[in-house]
Wavefront OBJ file of the C-alpha trace (Angstrom):
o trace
v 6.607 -35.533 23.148
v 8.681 -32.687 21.827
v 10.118 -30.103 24.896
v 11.183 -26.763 24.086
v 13.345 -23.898 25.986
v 10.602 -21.859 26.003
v 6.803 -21.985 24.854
v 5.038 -19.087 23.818
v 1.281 -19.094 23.620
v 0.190 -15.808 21.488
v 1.346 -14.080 18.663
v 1.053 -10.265 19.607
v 3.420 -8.207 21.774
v 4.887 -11.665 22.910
v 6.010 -12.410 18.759
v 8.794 -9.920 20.481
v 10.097 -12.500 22.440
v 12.400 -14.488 20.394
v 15.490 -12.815 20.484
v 19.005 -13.757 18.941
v 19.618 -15.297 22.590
v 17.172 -17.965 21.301
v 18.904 -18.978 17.860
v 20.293 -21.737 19.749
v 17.803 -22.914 21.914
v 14.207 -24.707 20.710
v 11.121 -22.681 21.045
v 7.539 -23.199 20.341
v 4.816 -20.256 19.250
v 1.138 -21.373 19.424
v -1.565 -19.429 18.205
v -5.055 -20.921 16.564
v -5.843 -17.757 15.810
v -4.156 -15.174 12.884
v -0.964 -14.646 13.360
v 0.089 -11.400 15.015
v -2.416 -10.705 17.130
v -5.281 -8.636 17.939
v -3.634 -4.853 17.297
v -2.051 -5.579 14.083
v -5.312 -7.382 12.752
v -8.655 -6.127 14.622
v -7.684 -3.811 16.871
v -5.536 -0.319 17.039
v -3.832 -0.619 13.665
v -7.197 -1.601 11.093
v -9.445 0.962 13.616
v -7.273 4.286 13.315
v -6.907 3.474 9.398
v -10.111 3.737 8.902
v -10.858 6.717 11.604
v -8.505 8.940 9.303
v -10.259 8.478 6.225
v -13.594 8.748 7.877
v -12.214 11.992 9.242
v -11.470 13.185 5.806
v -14.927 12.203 4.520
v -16.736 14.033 7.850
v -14.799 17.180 6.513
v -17.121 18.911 5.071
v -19.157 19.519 7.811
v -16.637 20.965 10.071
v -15.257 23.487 7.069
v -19.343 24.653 6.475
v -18.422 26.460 9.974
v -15.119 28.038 8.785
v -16.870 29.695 5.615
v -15.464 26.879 3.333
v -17.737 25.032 1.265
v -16.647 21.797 0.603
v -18.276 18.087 -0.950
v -18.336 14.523 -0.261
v -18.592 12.703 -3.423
v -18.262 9.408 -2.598
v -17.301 6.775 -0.293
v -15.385 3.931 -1.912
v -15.588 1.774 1.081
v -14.073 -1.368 -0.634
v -11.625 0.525 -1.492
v -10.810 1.967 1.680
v -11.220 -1.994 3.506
v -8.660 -3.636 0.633
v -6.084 -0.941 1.315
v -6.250 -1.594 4.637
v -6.374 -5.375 4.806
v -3.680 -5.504 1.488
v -0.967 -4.193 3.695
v -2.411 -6.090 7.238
v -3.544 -9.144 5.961
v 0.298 -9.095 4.028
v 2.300 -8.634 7.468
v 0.540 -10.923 9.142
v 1.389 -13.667 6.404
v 4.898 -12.429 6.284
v 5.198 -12.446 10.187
v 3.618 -16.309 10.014
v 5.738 -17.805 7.401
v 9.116 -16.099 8.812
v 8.323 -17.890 12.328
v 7.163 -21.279 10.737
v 9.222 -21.732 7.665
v 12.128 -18.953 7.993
v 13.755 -19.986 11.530
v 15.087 -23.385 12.187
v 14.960 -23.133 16.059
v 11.215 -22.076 16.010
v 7.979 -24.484 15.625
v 4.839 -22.571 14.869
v 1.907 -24.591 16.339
v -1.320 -23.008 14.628
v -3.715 -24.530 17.277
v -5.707 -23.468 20.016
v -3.924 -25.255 23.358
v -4.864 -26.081 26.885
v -2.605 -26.291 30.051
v -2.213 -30.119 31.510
v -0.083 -28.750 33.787
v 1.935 -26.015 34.305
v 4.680 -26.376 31.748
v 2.897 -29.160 29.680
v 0.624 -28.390 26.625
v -1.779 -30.189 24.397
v -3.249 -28.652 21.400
v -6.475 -29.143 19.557
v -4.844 -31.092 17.154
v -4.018 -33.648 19.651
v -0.264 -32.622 20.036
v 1.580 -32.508 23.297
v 4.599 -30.686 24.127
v 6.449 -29.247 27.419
v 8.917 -26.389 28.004
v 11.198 -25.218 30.588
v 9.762 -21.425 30.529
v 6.621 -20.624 29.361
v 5.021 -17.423 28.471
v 1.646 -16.810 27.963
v 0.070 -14.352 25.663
v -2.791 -15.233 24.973
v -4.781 -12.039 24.484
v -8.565 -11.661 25.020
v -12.103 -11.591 22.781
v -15.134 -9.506 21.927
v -17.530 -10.268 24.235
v -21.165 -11.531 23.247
v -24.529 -10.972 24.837
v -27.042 -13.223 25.086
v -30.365 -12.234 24.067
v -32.157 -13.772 20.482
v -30.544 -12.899 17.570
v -26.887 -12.420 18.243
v -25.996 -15.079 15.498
v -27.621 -13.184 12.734
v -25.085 -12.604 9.838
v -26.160 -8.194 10.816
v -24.640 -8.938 13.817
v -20.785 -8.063 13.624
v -17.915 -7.539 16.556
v -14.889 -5.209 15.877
v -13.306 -8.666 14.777
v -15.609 -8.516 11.349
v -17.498 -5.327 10.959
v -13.985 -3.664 9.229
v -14.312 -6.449 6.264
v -18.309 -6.083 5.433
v -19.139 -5.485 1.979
v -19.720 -1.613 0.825
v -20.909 1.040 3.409
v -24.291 0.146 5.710
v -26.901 2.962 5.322
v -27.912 2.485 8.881
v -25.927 1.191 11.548
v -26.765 0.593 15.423
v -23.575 0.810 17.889
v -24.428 -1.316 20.824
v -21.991 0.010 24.144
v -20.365 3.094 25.399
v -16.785 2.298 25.516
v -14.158 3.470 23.559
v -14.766 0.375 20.375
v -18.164 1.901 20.331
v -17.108 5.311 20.114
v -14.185 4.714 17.765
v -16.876 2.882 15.095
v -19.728 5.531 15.700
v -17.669 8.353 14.887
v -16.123 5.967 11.575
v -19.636 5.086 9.940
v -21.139 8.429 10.926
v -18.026 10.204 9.230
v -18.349 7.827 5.906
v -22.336 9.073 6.204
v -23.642 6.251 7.485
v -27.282 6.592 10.177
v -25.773 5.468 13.459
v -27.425 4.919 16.216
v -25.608 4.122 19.830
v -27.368 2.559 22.556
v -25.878 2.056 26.040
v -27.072 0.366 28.770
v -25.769 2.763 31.703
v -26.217 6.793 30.892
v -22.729 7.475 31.005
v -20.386 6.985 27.990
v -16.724 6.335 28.927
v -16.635 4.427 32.163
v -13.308 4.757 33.575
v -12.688 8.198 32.259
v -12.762 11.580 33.895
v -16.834 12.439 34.865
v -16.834 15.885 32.854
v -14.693 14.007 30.428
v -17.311 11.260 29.960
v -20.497 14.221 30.378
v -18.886 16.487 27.346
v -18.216 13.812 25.107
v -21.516 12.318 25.252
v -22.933 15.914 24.338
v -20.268 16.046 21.770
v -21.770 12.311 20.092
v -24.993 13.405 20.756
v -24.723 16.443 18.295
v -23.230 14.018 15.158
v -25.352 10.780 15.599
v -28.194 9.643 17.600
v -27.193 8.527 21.051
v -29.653 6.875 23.400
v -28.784 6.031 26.718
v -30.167 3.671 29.762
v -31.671 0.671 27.256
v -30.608 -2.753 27.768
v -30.048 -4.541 24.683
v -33.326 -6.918 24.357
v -32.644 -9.138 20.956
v -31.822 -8.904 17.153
v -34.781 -9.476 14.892
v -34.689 -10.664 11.443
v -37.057 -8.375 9.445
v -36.380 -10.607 6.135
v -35.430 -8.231 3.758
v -31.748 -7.805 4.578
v -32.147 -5.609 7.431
v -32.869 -6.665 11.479
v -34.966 -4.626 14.298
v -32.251 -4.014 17.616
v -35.049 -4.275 20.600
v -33.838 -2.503 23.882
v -35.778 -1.664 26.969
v -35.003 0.934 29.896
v -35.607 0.468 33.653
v -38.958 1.155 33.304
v -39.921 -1.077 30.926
v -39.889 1.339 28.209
v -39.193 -0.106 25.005
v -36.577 1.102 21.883
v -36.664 -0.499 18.487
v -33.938 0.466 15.942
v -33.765 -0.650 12.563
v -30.664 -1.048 10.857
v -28.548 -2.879 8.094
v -25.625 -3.741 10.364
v -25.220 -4.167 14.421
v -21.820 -3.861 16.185
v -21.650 -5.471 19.507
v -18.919 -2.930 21.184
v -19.733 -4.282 24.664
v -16.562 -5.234 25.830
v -13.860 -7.392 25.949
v -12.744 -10.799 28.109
v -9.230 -12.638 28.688
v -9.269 -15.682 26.828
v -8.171 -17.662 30.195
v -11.177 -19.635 30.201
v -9.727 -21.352 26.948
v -6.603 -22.008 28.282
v -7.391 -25.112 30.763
v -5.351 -22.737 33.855
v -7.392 -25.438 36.411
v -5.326 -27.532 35.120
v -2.036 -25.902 35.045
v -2.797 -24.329 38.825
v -2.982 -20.751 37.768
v -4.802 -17.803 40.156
v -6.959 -15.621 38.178
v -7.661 -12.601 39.577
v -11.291 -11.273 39.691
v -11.739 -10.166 35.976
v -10.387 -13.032 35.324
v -7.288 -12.014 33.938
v -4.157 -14.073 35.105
v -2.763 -13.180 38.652
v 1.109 -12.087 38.303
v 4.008 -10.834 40.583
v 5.759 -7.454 39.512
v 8.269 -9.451 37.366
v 5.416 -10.760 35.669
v 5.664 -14.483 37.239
v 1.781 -16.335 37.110
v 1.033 -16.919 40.489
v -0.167 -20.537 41.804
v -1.319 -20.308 44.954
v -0.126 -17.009 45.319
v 3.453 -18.193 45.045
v 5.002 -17.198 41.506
v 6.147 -19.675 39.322
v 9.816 -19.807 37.961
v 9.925 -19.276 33.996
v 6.044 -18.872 34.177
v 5.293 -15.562 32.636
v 2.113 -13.787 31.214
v 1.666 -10.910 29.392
v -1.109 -8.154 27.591
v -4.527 -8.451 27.366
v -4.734 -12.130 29.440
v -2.671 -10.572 32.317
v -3.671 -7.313 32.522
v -6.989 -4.952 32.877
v -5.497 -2.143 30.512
v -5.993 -3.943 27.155
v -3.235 -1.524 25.380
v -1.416 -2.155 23.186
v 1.906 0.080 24.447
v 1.218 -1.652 28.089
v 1.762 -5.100 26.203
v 4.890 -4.055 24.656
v 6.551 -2.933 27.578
v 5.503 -6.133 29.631
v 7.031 -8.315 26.573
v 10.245 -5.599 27.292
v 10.366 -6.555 30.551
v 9.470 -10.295 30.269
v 12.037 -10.707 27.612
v 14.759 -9.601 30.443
v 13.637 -11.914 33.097
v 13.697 -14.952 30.942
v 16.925 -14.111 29.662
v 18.630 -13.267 32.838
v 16.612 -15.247 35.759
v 18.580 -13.905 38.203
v 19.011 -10.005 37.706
v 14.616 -9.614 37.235
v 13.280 -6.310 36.736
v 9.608 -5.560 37.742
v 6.906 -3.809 35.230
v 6.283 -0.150 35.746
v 2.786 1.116 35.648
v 3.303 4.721 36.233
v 1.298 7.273 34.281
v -0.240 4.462 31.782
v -2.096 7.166 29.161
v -5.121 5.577 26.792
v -6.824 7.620 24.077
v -10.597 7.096 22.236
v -9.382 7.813 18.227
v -13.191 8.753 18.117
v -14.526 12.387 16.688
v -13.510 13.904 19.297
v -10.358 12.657 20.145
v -10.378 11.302 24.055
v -6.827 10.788 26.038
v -6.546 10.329 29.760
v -3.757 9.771 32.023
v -3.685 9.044 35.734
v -6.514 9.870 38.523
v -9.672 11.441 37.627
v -11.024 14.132 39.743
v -13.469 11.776 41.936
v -10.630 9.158 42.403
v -7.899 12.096 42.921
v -10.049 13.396 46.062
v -11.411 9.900 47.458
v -7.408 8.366 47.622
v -6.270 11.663 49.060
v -4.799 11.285 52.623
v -6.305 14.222 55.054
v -5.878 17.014 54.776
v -4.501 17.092 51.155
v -5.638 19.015 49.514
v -6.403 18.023 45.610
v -7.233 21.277 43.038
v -8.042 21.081 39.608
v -8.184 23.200 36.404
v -10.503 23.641 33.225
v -9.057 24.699 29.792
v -11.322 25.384 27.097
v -9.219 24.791 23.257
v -11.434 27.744 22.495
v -9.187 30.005 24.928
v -6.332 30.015 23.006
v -5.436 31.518 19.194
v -5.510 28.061 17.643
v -8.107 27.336 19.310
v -10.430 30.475 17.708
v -8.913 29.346 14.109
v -10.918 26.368 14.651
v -13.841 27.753 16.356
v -13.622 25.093 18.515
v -16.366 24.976 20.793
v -16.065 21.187 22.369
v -12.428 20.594 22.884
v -10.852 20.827 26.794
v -8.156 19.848 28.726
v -8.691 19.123 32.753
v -5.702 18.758 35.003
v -5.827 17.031 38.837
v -2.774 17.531 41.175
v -1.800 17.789 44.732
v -1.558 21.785 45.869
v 1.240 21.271 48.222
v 3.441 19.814 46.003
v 2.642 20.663 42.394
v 2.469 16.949 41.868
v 0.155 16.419 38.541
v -2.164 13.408 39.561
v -4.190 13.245 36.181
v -4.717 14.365 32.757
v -7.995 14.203 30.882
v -8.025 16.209 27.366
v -10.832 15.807 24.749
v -10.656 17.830 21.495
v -8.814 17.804 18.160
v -5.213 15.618 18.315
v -6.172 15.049 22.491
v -3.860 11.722 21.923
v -0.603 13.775 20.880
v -1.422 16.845 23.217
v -1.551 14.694 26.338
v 2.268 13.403 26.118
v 3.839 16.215 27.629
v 1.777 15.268 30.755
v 2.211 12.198 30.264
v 6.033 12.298 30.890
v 6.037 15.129 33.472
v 4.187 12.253 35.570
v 6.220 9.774 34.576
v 9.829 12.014 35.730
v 7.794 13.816 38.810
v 8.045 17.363 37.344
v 5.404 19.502 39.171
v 3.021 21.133 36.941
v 4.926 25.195 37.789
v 8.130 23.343 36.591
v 6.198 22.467 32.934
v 4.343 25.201 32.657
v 7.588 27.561 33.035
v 10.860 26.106 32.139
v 10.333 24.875 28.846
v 8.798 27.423 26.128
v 5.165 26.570 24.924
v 5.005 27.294 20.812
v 2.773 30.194 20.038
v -0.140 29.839 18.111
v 0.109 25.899 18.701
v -2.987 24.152 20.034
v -0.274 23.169 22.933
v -0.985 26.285 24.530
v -4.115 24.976 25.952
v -2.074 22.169 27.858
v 0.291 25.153 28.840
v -2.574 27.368 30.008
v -4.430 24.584 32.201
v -1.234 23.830 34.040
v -0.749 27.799 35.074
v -4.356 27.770 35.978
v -3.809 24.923 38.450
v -3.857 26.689 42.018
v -0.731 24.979 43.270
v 1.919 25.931 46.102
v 4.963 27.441 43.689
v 8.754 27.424 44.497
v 10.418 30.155 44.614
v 13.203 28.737 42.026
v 10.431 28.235 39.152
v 11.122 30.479 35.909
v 8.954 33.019 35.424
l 1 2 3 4 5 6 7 8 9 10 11 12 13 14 15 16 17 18 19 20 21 22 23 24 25 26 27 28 29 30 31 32 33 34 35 36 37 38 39 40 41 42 43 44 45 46 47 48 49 50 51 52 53 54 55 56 57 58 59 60 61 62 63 64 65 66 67 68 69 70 71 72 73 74 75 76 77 78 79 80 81 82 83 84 85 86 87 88 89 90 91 92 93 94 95 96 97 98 99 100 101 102 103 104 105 106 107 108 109 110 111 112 113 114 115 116 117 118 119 120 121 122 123 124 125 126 127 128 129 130 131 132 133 134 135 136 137 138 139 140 141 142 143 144 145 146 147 148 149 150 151 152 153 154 155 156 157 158 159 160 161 162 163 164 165 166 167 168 169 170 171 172 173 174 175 176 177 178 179 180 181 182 183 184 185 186 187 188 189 190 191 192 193 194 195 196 197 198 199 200 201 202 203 204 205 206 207 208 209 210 211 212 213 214 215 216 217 218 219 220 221 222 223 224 225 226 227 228 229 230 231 232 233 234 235 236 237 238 239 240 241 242 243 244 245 246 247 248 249 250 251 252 253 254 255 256 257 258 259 260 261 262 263 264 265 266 267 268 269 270 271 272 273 274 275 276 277 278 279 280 281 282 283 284 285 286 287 288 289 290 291 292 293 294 295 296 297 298 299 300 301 302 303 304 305 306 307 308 309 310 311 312 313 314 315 316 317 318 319 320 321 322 323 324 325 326 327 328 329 330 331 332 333 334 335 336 337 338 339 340 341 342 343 344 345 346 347 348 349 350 351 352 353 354 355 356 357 358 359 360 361 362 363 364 365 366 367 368 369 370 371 372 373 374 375 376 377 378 379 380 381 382 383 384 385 386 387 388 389 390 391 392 393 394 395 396 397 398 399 400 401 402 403 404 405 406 407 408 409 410 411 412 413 414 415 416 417 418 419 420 421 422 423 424 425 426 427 428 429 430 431 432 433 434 435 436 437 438 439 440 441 442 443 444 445 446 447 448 449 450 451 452 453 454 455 456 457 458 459 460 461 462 463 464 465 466 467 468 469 470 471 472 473 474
C-alpha cells in the first residue's frame, strides 16, 4: 500500500497546493472527474465566455433605444462552444499531464475514492493508499430532481448544456438562482425562446429583497418568467422536442414545450461520495464538511491534525475566489503546523454575470435590521444608475445600487448593486468593508471620476443618513 506526505482529493483551487516545499516529499492527487475542476471546466470560466458573446449578440436591442440601428446576422454557436472548449478543454489536459507525467514526486490517481478511515483511501479501481495530511477538495454537483423524464437526452445541467450541438430555438430554464439566470440571459441574448420556471416567486434567494423584486421585473421584460410552479416531469413528444409539466399550489397546471431543458436547481457537496462514515467526519447541516477556522475537518467536533477541507465540499459559498483563499490559507497550515492562520470571511462579495449584472456584498436590509442589537439603528440608501450623467447616456432605466450601514458609526453593513458592470462597481465597497472605512470616509476622501458610472456608488454612499465626523473631507 503506497503512503504519501500528503493526499489531495480534488483538482480545483486545491491543484494550488503543491508547492516547491513538496518537490521532496510524495504526494497523491485524486480526481475521477476532469482535471481542474468545476470553474475552469463547467462553471465561472466556460459561463462568462459565453455571457460576453451573448451580450454582443443581445446588442441590438439595447442600441434600438439609443437611436442606433443595428443587426444580428447570425449566431455561429459551434463556433462560439469550440473556441471556448479549444482553449478549456487544452488547460485542463495540460494541467493533467504536468501533474501525472511532468513531476516525479506527484501520483495522479484518476479515480473516484472513498475514506476507510481518516487518512486511508481506496479508489474505484481497487487501489489503497494512506497519507500523513490529507486535504480534501472534493467540490460539489448539479443537483437532479426527481420527477419522470429527467434522463431524457433534452434534459441538460450546466455540466453539458455549454457543449450541445447548434443553438436550441426554445429553451425552458428550470430554477431561480444565479445558474438559471446566468443561462436565461445567454440563450435569450443568442435569440433563443426561454422560458424560466421557479418553484418559489422570488428569484435570487439569498440576495437583497428589492434586489431579488427588480431583477425579476428586469427578466421578466427579456424572456418569459413564470413563477410559483413546481417542476412536474419531462415528456418525450417524439419529434425531437419534450413538454416541461409544472403545477402551482393550487393545482394549476403549466406545460412548456421546448428543444432543450436546463436543470439550474442547485448544487450539493459531493460528501456523500466520499465514504466520511467511514473516515469519522461531522458534516454540518447542508451537508458540507464541518471545519475549525484553520480549516481542520472536525470528528466529533475535535479537529483533526493534517485533516483539511476546502471549496465547494467545505463551504456554503460555492465561489470560486472563497476556494482560492481557503487553498491560501490551507497551503500555510500544512506547511507550517505550528504557526496556523485561520480563514477570513469578511465582506465575501458574489455577482449573477446575468443581463443585468447582480453583485452583493454583506447583510441585506432584512438581515441588517433583524441582527441589529437595540437600539441601533440600521439606515439605508437607494441609487438609481439613471441619476447620474453616465447613467442618462445609457438611458438606463433598471440599474441601482442599495447600501445598508449602521448610523452611529458609518459602518457599511451591505452592498447590493444591479445594473450594467454591477460586478466591477461593487469592489470599492467591497474593500471599504473589508479595511472598516465608514461610508463619509469613501464617499469624501478619495475623488469619484466624473462622468463614470462610479458616481452612482459615490452618490448612494452620501445619501446614506449616517452620524459624520467632524474630520471627514468635504
Amino acid at each position: 500500500m503506497p503512503h504519501y506526505d500528503l493526499a489531495i482529493i480534488g483538482s480545483g483551487s486545491s491543484n494550488s497546493l503543491v508547492t516547491p516545499f513538496w518537490d521532496d516529499k510524495k504526494v497523491a492527487m485524486i480526481d475521477g472527474g476532469v482535471f481542474g475542476g468545476t470553474c475552469l471546466n463547467v462553471g465561472c470560466i466556460p459561463t462568462k465566455m459565453f455571457a460576453y458573446p451573448a451580450g454582443l449578440a443581445a446588442a441590438p436591442r439595447e442600441a434600438a433605444r439609443l437611436g442606433v440601428d443595428l443587426s444580428l446576422d447570425k449566431v455561429r454557436w459551434n463556433d462560439v462552444r469550440d473556441r471556448i472548449f479549444g482553449r478549456i478543454d487544452s488547460i485542463s489536459e495540460s494541467g493533467r499531464r504536468y501533474r501525472a507525467e511532468e513531476l516525479d514526486n506527484v501520483d495522479l490517481y484518476q479515480h473516484h475514492v472513498k475514506f476507510t478511515g481518516p487518512r486511508t483511501l481506496a479508489t474505484d479501481s481497487g487501489a489503497e493508499l494512506t497519507a500523513d495530511r490529507v486535504v480534501v477538495a472534493a467540490g460539489s454537483r448539479a443537483a437532479l430532481p426527481d420527477v419522470p423524464g429527467i434522463g431524457l437526452p433534452q434534459v441538460h445541467t450546466s455540466d453539458t448544456v455549454m457543449r450541445i450541438d447548434g443553438p436550441p430555438e426554445k429553451v425552458v430554464v428550470v430554477g431561480g438562482g444565479y445558474i438559471a439566470a446566468e443561462f436565461a440571459a445567454v440563450f435569450h441574448g443568442f435569440g433563443a425562446d426561454v422560458t424560466q420556471v421557479n418553484r418559489s416567486r422570488r428569484l435570487l434567494r439569498g440576495n437583497d429583497g428589492e434586489i431579488a423584486g427588480r431583477f425579476a421585473a428586469a427578466a421578466a421584460s427579456r424572456w418569459r418568467l413564470e413563477l410559483g410552479y413546481a417542476l412536474q416531469a419531462v415528456e418525450d413528444n417524439g419529434d425531437g422536442s419534450v413538454t416541461v409539466v409544472f403545477c402551482n399550489d393550487d393545482g394549476k397546471p403549466l406545460r412548456v414545450s421546448a428543444d432543450i431543458v436546463l436543470m439550474a436547481t442547485g448544487r450539493v457537496p459531493n460528501t456523500d461520495q466520499l465514504g466520511v462514515d467511514a473516515a469519522g467526519f461531522d458534516l454540518d447541516g447542508d451537508r458540507t464538511l464541518s471545519v475549525d477556522c484553520y480549516l481542520r475537518v472536525l470528528s466529533g467536533g475535535h479537529p483533526l491534525d493534517g485533516v483539511y477541507a476546502l471549496g465547494d465540499i467545505a463551504n456554503s459559498y460555492q465561489l470560486k475566489h472563497v476556494a482560492n483563499r481557503e487553498a491560501r490559507v490551507v497551503a500555510h497550515n500544512l506547511q507550517h503546523p505550528d504557526r496556523l492562520r485561520p480563514i477570513d470571511y469578511t465582506a465575501v462579495p458574489f455577482a449573477v454575470f446575468s443581463t443585468p449584472q447582480v453583485a452583493s456584498v454583506g447583510l441585506t436590509e432584512d438581515a441588517a435590521r433583524s441582527q441589529a442589537a437595540a437600539g441601533t439603528d440600521i439606515v439605508t440608501s437607494v441609487q438609481d444608475y439613471g441619476s447620474t450623467a453616465y447613467g442618462w447616456a445609457m438611458e438606463d432605466e433598471e440599474g441601482v445600487v442599495k447600501l445598508v450601514a449602521e448610523r452611529s458609526t458609518g459602518r457599511l453593513l451591505g452592498a447590493h448593486i444591479m445594473g450594467h458592470e454591477a460586478s466591477i462597481l461593487i469592489q470599492p465597497l467591497v474593500q471599504a468593508m473589508a479595511t472598516e472605512v465608514p461610508v463619509h470616509s469613501l464617499a469624501r476622501g478619495p475623488y469619484w471620476i466624473h462622468p463614470a458610472l462610479t458616481e452612482v456608488v459615490e452618490n448612494a454612499l452620501l445619501a446614506l443618513d449616517v452620524d459624520r465626523p467632524d474630520d471627514v473631507p468635504l
